[in-house]
N, C-alpha and C positions, 0 to 999 in steps of 0.2 A: 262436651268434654271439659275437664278442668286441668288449670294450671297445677302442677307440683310441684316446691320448693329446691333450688337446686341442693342441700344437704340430704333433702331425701331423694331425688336422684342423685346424688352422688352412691347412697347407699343402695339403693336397688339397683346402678348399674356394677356394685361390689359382688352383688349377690347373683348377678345373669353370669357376669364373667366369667364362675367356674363351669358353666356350663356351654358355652360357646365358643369359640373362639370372638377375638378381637378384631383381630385381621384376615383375609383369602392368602395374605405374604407369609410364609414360615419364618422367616427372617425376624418380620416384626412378631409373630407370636411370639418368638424365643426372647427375643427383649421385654416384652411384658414380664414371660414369667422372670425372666431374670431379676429386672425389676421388682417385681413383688416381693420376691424372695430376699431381697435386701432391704425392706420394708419402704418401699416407695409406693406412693396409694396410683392406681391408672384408674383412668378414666373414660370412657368411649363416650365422645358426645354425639348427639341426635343427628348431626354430618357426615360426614367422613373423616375423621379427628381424633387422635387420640391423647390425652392426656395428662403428663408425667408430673405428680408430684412428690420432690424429694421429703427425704426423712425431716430432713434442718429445713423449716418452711423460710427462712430467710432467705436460700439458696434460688428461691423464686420454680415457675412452673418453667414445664418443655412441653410445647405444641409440636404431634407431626401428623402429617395423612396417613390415615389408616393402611390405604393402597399407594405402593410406592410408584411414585412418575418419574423417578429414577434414578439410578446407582451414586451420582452424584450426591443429589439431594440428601439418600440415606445415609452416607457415609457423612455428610454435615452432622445429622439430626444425632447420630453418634455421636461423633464430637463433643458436640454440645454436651450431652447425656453426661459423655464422661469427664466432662466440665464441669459437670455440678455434683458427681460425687460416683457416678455410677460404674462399679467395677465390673470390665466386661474381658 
């Protein structure tokens, strides 16, 4: 097996996206597409992790678990989100 560079996985985890779901939580799929849709790039890493980076890369990334451990937590990782620009 060989290593692949993370731009090119960034780009082939762009490309599985539409075809899977992100998450087993509908909660967080609906924040991805939300997400997307306001051009924020997601990411699903090799973990359980999912991704957020905003439009303005300055604004820095959002790290959350894919499956939520719960309602607490989520309602943070919102926060957050919409700390950095994300209109929900």
């Amino acid at each position: 097996m060989f290593s692949v560079g993370l731009d090119l996985e960034k780009e082939i985890n762009k490309i599985n996206m539409g075809k899977k779901q992100m998450s087993p939580s509908k909660d967080i799929n609906k924040i991805v597409k939300l997400a997307q849709k306001q051009g924020w790039e997601v990411v699903k890493t090799n973990g359980s992790h999912i991704i957020f980076y905003p439009p303005n890369a300055r604004d820095g990334l959002v790290t959350m678990p894919s499956t939520p451990s719960s309602t607490r937590n989520f309602k943070n990782v919102l926060s957050l989100l919409k700390s950095k620009g994300l209109k929900l």
